[in-house]
N, C-alpha and C positions, 0 to 999 in steps of 0.2 A: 504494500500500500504506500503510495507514495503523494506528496503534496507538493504544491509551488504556491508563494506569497506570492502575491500580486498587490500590494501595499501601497496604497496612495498617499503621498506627500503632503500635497494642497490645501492646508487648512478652509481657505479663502470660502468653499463654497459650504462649509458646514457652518460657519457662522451666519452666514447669509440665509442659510435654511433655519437656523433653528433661532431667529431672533423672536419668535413668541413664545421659546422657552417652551415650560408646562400649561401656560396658561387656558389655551382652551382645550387641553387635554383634560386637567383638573377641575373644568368649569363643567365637561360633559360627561364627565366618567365616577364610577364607583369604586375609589380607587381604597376600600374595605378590607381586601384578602391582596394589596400589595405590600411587599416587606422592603420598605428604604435601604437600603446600605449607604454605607461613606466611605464611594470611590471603590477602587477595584476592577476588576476587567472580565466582562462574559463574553461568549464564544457564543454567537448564534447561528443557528442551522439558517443557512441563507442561500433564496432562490432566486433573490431581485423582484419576487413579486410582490403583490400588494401587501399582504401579512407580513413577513417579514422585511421590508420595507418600513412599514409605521414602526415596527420591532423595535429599531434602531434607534429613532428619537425618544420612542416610549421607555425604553433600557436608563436611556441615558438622561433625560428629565423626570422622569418620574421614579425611578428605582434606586437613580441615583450612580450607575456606573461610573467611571471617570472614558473606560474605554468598551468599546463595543465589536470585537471580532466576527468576522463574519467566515464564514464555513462552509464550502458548495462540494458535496462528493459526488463523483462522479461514477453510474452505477448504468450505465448509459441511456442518457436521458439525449436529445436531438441536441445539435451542436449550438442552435437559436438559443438553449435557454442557457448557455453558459454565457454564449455573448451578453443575453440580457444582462444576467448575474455580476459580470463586470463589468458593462457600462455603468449598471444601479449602483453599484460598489464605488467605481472613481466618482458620480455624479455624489455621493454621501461623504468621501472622502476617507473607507470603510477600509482597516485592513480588512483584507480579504486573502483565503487560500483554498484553494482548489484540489482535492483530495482525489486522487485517482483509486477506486477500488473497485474497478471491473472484474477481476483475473477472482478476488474473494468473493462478491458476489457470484461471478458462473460457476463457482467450483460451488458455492451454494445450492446454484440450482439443478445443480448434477446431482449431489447428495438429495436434493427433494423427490429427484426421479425414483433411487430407488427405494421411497417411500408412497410412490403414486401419490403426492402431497395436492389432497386438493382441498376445498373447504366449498359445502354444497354444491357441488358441481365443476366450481373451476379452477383451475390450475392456480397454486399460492403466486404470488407477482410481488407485490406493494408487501405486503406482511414480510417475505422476507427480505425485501430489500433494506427497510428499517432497523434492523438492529447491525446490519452490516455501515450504515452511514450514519448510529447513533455511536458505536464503536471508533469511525474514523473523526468524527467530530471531537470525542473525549481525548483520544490521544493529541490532535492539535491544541484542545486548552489545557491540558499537562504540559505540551510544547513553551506555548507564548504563559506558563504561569497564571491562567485565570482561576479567578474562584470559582466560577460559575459556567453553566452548561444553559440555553433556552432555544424554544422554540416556541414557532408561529401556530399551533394547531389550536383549535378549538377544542374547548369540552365536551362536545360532540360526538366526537369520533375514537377510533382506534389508536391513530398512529401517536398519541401521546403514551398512550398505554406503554406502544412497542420501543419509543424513545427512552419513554422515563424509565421503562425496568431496566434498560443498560445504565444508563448515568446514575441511580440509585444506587450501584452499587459503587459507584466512587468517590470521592470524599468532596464531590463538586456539588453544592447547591445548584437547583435545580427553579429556573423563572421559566412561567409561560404565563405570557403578559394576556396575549387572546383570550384564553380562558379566564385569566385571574379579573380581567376588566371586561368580560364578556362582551368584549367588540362585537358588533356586524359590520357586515362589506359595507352599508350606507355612512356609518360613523367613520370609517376607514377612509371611504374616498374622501369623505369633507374634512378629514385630518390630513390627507395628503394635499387639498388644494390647499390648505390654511398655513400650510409649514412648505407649500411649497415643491415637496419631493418628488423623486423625480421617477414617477410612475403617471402615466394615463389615465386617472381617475379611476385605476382599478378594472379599467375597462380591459379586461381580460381574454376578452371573446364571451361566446355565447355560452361552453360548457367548461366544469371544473376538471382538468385531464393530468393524468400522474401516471408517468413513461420513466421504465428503465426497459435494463435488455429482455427482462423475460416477459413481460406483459404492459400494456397499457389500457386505462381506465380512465373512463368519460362517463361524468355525472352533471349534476346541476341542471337549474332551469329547467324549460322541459321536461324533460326525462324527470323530474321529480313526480312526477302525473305518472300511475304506472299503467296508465290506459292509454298513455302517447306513443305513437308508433315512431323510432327514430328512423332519422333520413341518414342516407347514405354517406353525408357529409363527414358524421361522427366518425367516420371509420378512416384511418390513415396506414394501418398495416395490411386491411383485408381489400381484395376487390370482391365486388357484389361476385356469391359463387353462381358459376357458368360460365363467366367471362371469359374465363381459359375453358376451350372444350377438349382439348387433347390433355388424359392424364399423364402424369410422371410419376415413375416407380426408382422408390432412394431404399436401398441398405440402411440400416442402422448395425453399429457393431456395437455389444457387450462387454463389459468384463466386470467381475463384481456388483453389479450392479450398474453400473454407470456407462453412459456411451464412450466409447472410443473411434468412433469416425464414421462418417456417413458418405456415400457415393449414389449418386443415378445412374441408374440401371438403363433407364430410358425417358423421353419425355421431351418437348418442344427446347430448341438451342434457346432460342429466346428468353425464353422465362431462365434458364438455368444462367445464363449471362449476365441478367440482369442480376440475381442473387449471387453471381462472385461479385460482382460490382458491390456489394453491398458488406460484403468482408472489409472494414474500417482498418484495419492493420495490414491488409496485399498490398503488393504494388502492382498486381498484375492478376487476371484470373489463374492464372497456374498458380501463381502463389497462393489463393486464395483456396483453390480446389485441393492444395494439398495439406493445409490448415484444416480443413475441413473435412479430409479424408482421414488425419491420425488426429483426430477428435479433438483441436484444441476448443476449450469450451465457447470461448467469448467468440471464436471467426464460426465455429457452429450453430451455435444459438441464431446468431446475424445472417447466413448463410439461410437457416430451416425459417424462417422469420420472412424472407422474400419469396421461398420458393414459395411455402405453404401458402405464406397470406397472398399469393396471387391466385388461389384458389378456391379463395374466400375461408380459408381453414385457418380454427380457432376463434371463434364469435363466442359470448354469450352474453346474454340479456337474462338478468335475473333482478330477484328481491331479496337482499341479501340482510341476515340476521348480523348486527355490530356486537359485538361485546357488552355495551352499554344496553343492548335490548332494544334499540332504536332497530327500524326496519327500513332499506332505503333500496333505492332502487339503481345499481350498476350496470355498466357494461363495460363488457374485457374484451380484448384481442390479446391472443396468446398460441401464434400458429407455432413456433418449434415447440413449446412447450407441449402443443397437442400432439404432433409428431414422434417424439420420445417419449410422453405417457402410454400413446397406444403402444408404440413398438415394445417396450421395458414392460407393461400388462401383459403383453402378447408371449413374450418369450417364458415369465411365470409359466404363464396357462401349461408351457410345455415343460420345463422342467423342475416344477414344483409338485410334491402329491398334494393330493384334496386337505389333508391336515392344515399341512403347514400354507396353504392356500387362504383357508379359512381363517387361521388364527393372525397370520398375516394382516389379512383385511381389520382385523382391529386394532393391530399395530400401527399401520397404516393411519389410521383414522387419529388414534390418540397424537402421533407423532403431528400431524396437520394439525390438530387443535391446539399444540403447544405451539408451533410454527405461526398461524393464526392471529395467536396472542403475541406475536413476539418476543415466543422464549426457546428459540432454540438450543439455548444453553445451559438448559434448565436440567437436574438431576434424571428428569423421570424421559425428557429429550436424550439425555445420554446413555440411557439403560435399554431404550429402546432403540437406540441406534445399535446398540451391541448384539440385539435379535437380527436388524436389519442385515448390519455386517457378517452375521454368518451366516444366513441366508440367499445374499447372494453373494455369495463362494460359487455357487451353481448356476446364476443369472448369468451366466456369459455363451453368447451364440450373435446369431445377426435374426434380423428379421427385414422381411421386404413389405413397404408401405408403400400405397397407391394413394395418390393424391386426386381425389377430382371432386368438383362440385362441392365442397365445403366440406368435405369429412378428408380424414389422414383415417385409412384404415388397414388393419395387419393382413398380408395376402399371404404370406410364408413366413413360417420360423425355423432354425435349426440351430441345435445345441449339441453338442458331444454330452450332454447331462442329460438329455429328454426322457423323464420319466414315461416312455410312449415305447411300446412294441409294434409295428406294423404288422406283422405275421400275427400276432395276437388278435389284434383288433380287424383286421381285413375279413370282407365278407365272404371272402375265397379261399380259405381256411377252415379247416375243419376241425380243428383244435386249437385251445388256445396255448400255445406253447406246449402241448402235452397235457394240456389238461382236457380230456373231453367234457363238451359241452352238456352231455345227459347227467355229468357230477353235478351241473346246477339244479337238476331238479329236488334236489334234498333242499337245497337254500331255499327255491321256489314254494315249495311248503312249509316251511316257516316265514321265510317274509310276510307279514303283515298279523304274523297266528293272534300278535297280543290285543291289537285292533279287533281283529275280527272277536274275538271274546269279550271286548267291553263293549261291542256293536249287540252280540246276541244276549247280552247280561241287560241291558240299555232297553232291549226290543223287550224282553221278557219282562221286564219292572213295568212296561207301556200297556203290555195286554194285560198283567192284573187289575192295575189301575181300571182299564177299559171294563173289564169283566165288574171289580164293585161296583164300579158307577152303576152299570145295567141292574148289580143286583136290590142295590138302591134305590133305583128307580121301581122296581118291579114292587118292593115290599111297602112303597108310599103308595 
């Protein structure tokens, strides 16, 4: 994980900005559950946009900072919003540093794979991108000596949850101004025209969007209506599925669980060109294709992320349960992540038994719900990473996925583990392995014996009943 300052010199324009001080911040706000300090220096998680934006003067007049750090990790989010983040940074006169942690988040989202990490339906994205960029924020104000850790989120949501369990646990106080002065976006923009800053009145666009490499999420406006049917607009990874009519079939390759490289088999030059193109570290498509071929994660994910989402693969639209018990209503795109769930489910199917299949699946589930929360690092996370890890010891094969029309679906698997006989199961055998087939008829008559007895036990308690009633009847 690596960072660069990007440090502005210029005092000239933060005085110019903040010549109303506190004043109508204090004039509008409930500033009840804010704790003053005298001076000191916090590290805020900063995106340039409107929340942490106001952050900055609110830190620093009202709380009392003497200095205000600003912190942008990078977990790949579109290269627009880093510009913005340091325009908005020189325009404040903010140190700012730039955290690069792609390489740990995709090695993240590899580890999610082999827990099929989903949370109702879709694929973890934002949950675990957040403790991976509340992680690389804390070691920067360890760096610059802050007392302090804050962010922009509201008491609304999640991602405070998933911030603050990382920074709680280190000796940094912990501000989040939004929540503690229960801002809205209306009070925000008139505190940015009032001071000045140097955002667009918050004018953001139409929906609230949160993009790194494995997914991105579009809410707000709108979409808050869950009877609103979104337009195509929303979507920036997927093309509406059909657009491409010619499928393409990719390899995924195994090992322990996690992929180790992907290849097309087959499928339109085009669409496959335009996703080396899309490999951010190639210089070239070769370079890219073979990034992609020995599994590196980050040219992977970016690579399955163009091909897929040109075929409209990895959409959903749901109503999704928070933490808080708030019910809201999202929408993901998350084409490789759909890509490697299926392939990595697929290759289970074959070389896992029914057991550990089974038990799996609630391994699975408990492990995304700590995920979810944002606690991957949590004891009952690392216990059940240790079922995962010898689990798949045996997950390693390839699997071939067909891309069309909006679904990434499994067309072949093979493993050297495949719990699977051919000659066994084939209908042109006449044994299975030696075992003839007339030895099931012993099983056959037991199968169901204990059923079937509490069916004629069940039946028999009906006809007595039936018989008193008659005899009751008869004797009134």
């Amino acid at each position: 994980m690596t960072h660069d300052d990007t440090t502005h010199d210029d005092a000239a324009t933060t005085d110019a900005q903040h010549t109303t001080d506190s004043d109508y911040a204090a004039a509008n706000l409930d500033t009840t559950h804010v704790t003053k300090v005298d001076g000191g220096t916090v590290a805020l998680a900063f995106s340039g946009g409107l929340d942490t934006t106001v952050c900055v003067p609110l830190l620093e007049d009202l709380y009392g900072y003497d200095e205000v750090v600003g912190v942008t990790v990078d977990v790949g989010q579109p290269a627009e919003e880093f510009a913005e983040a340091e325009e908005t940074a020189a325009a404040l006169d903010l140190e700012h540093y730039v955290v690069d942690a792609k390489d740990e988040f995709a090695d993240l989202c590899f580890e999610s794979v082999t827990a099929n990490a989903t949370y109702q339906g879709y694929p973890l994205g934002t949950a675990l991108a957040r403790p991976v960029i509340a992680e690389a924020i804390a070691e920067v104000a360890a760096d610059v000596g802050a007392d302090a850790v804050a962010h922009g989120c509201t008491g609304k949501g999640n991602d405070q949850l998933r911030f603050e369990a990382v920074w709680r646990d280190t000796d940094l106080d912990v501000v989040a101004p939004v929540r503690e002065l229960g801002l809205t976006r209306e009070f925000e923009q008139a505190y940015a025209a009032e001071l000045d800053l140097p955002v667009e009145g918050g004018n953001e666009g139409d929906w609230s969007i949160d993009t790194n490499l494995w997914s991105r999420s579009v809410e707000g406006k709108d979409l808050e209506d869950p009877a609103y049917v979104p337009p195509e607009e929303i979507y920036d990874w997927t093309t509406e599925p059909g657009t491409v009519t010619e499928p393409t079939l990719v390899q995924v390759g195994f090992a322990d669980g996690l992929p180790t490289g992907v290849s097309v088999l087959e499928g339109p030059e085009s669409v496959q060109e335009t996703a080396a193109e899309a490999v951010t570290e190639a210089g070239d498509a070769d370079e890219a294709t073979t990034a992609v071929a020995s599994g590196e994660p980050v040219a992977t994910i970016e690579f399955l992320n163009a091909l897929a989402g040109a075929y409209g693969v990895g959409r959903t639209d749901m109503m999704e349960d928070r933490m808080l018990g708030l019910k809201v209503r999202e929408n993901y795109e998350h084409p490789a992540a759909s890509v490697l769930h299926a392939a990595h489910e697929a290759l289970e199917g074959l070389v896992l038994t029914k057991d550990e299949r089974d038990f799996k699946a609630t391994v699975d589930d408990e492990w995304s719900q700590k995920a979810y929360e944002g606690l991957v690092h949590s004891p009952l996370s690392a216990a059940l990473g240790g079922f995962l890890d010898v689990v798949s010891e045996k997950t390693e094969g390839t699997v071939t996925v067909k891309l069309a029309a909006g679904q990434a679906r499994a067309v072949g698997r093979d493993s050297e583990h495949a719990v699977y006989s051919e000659s066994a199961a084939s209908f042109d055998t006449s044994t299975v392995d030696g075992i003839e087939q007339a030895d099931a008829t012993g099983v056959a008559k037991y199968h169901g014996f204990q059923d079937r007895l509490a069916n004629s036990t069940s039946t028999t308690s009906e006809s007595e009943e039936s018989t008193d009633e008659t005899t009751i009847t008869a004797d009134d």
